[in-house]
C-alpha distance (Angstrom), angle and dihedral (degrees) to the residues before:
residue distance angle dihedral
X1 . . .
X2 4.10 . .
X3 4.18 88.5 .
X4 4.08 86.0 51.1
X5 3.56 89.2 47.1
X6 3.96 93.6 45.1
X7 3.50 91.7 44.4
X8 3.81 99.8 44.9
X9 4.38 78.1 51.1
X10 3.43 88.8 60.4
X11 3.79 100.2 46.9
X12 3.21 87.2 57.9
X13 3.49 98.4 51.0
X14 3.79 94.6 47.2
X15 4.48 84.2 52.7
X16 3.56 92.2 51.0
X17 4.00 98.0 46.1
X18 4.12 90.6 48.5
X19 3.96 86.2 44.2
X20 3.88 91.8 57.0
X21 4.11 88.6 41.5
X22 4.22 82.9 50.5
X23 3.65 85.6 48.0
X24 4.01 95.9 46.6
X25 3.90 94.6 45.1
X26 3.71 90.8 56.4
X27 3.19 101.5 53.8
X28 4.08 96.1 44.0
X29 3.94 79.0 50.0
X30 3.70 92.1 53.9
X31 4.20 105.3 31.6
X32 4.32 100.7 4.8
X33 3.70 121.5 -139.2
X34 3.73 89.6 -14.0
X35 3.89 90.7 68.6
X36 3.77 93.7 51.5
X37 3.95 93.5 94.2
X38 3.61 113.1 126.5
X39 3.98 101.0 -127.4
X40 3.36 95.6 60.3
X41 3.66 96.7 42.2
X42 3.58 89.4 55.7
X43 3.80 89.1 48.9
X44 3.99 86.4 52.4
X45 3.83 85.0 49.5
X46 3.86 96.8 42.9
X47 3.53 99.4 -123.9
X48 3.96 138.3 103.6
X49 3.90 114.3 -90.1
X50 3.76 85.1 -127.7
X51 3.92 80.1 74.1
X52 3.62 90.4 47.4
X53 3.46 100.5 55.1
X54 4.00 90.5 48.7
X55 3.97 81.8 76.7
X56 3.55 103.6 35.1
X57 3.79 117.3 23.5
X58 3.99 86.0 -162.7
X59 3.52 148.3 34.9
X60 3.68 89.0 -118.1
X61 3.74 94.0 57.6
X62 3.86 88.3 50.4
X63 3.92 89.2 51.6
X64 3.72 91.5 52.1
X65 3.57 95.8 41.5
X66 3.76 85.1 54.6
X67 4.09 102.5 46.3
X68 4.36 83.2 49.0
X69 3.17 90.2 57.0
X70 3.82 100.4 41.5
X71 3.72 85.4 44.4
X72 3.93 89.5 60.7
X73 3.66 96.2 47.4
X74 3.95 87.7 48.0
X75 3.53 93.2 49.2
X76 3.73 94.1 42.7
X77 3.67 90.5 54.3
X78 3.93 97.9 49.6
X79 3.99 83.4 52.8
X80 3.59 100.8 49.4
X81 3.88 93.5 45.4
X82 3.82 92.8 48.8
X83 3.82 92.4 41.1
X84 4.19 83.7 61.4
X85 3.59 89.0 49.9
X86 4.10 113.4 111.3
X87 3.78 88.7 -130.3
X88 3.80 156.0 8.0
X89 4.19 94.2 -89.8
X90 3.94 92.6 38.3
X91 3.72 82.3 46.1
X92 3.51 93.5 54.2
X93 3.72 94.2 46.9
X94 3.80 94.2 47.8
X95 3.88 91.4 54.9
X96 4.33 91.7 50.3
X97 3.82 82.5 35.9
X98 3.74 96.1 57.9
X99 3.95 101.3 39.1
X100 3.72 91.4 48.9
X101 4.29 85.6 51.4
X102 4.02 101.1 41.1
X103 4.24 86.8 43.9
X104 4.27 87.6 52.8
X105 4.00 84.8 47.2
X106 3.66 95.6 51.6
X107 4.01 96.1 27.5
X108 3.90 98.8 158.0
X109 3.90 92.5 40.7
X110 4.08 91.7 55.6
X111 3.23 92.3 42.8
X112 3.86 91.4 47.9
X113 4.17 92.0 47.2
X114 3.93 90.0 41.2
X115 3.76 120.9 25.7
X116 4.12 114.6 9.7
X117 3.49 116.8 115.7
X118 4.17 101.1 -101.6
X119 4.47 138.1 154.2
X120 3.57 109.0 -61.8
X121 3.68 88.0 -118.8
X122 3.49 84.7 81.6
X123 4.02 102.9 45.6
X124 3.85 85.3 80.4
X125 4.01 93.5 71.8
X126 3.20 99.9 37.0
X127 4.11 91.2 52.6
X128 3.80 71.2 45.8
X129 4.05 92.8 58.1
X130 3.77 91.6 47.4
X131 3.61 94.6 55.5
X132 3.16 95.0 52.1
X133 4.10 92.0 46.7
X134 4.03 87.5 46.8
X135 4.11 91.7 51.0
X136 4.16 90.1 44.6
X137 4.05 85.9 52.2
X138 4.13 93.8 42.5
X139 3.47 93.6 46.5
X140 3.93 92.2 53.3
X141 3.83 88.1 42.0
X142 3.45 91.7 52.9
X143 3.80 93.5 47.8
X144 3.97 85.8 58.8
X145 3.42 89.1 50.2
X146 3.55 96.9 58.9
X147 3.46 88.4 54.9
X148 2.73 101.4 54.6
X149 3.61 108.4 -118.5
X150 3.70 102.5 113.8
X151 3.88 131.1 49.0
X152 4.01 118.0 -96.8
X153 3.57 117.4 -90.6
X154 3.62 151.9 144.2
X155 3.71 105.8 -67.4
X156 3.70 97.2 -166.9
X157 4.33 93.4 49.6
X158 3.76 88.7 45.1
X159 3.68 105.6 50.6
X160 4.25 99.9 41.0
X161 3.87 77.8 54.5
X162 3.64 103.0 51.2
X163 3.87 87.8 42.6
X164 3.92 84.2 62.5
X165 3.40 98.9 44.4
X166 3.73 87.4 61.3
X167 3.53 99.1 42.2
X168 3.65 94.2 49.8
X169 3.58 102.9 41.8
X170 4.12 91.3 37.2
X171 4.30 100.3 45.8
X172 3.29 105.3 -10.6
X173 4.47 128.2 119.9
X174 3.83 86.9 -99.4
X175 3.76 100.1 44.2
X176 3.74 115.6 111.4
X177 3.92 126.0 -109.3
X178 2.96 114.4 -105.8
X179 3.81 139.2 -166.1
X180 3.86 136.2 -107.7
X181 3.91 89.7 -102.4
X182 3.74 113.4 123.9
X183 4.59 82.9 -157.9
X184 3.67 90.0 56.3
X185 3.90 94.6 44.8
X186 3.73 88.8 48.7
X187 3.76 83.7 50.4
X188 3.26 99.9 55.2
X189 3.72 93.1 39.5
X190 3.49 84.8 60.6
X191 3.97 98.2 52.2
X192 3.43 92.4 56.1
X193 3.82 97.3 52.4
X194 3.62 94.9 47.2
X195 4.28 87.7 48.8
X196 3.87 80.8 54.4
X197 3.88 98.0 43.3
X198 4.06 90.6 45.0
X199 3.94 85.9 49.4
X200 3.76 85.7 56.1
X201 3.53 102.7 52.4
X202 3.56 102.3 -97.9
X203 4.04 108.7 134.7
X204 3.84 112.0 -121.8
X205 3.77 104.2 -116.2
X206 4.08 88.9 56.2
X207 3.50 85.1 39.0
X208 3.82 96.5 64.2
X209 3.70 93.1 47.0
X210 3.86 95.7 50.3
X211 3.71 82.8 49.7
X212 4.07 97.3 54.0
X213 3.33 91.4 47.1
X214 3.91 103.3 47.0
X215 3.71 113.0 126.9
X216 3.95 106.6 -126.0
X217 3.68 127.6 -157.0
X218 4.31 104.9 -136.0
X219 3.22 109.2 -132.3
X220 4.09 86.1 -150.4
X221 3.76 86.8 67.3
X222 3.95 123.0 15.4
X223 4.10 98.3 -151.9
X224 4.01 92.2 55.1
X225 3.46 124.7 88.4
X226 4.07 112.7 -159.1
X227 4.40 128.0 -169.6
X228 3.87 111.1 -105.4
């Protein structure tokens, strides 16, 4: 009876700590940093900040919290799209293809968890969440490599340098407005994967038909895969 109680404790526990994450990446997705205060996450979440603070004792625990576990979902999503993919170079194409989609669909949330100004307590996971973007790309890259279907290069200059690419011309202070037209996001989602395939190696004309026919992982629903 004491190990049903214990573990019913920590189901709980586990609920209420992914409800106040839910809560948090909402409002970075609808105001950024700015939103990441803990009363009104706890509002969002329907509980007392009191509650809040017994899992994070800051804001900047909250924040980090937060970009780990977008980082995960991010990451998870690259993999799953590129797993799909019929081969290494599609593969690699799926995973650019599908971070440079999901960060257009959630604009103000990757820029939040990558780029906005924020404490430097909080620069450590995010340098955290590019590494772990950069290592997803170079292990694709290399995969393609192998195969012989791109040139030889340096894995670990290439991929940190696509991964900026993206971030800068997706969410970054110099990346374009743009408007709430799911055609023109795809659009531009589709620029900047073809700027990182050319950069690769990968003549243009394949290029665009890897790109059409990259499986993406929605971010509206995690088990569907949708064209770019």
């Amino acid at each position: 009876m004491a190990y049903r109680r214990t573990e019913k404790v920590a189901r709980r526990l586990a609920a209420r700590h992914a409800a106040i994450i839910a809560a948090a990446r909402a409002l970075a997705a609808e105001r950024g940093m700015a939103g990441m205060q803990i009363a009104p996450v706890a509002e969002r979440a329907g509980i007392a900040a009191g509650t809040v603070y017994r899992y994070f004792p800051s804001k900047g625990d909250m924040v980090t919290a937060l970009v780990t576990a977008v980082s995960e979902r991010e990451i998870g999503a690259m993999r799953r799209a590129a797993d799909a993919a019929p081969g290494p170079l599609s593969a690699l194409v799926a995973a650019i293809a599908t971070f440079a989609a999901r960060a257009l669909a959630a604009r103000r949330l990757a820029w939040a968890v990558l780029a906005e100004p924020a404490d430097p307590e909080v620069a450590a996971v995010r340098i955290a969440y590019r590494r772990a973007l950069a290592a997803e790309i170079a292990a694709r890259l290399a995969a393609a490599i192998s195969a012989g279907h791109l040139p030889e290069q340096d894995t670990a200059l290439a991929a940190p340098a696509v991964v900026g690419a993206l971030i800068e011309g997706l969410v970054g202070p110099l990346a374009p407005e743009l408007p709430d037209d799911p055609a023109k996001a795809r659009a531009a989602a589709q620029t900047l994967t073809l700027l990182a395939l050319r950069a690769l190696g990968v003549v243009d004309a394949r290029a665009r038909g890897l790109v059409v026919q990259a499986p993406i992982q929605s971010a509206e629903d995690e088990g569907q895969t949708t064209e770019l």
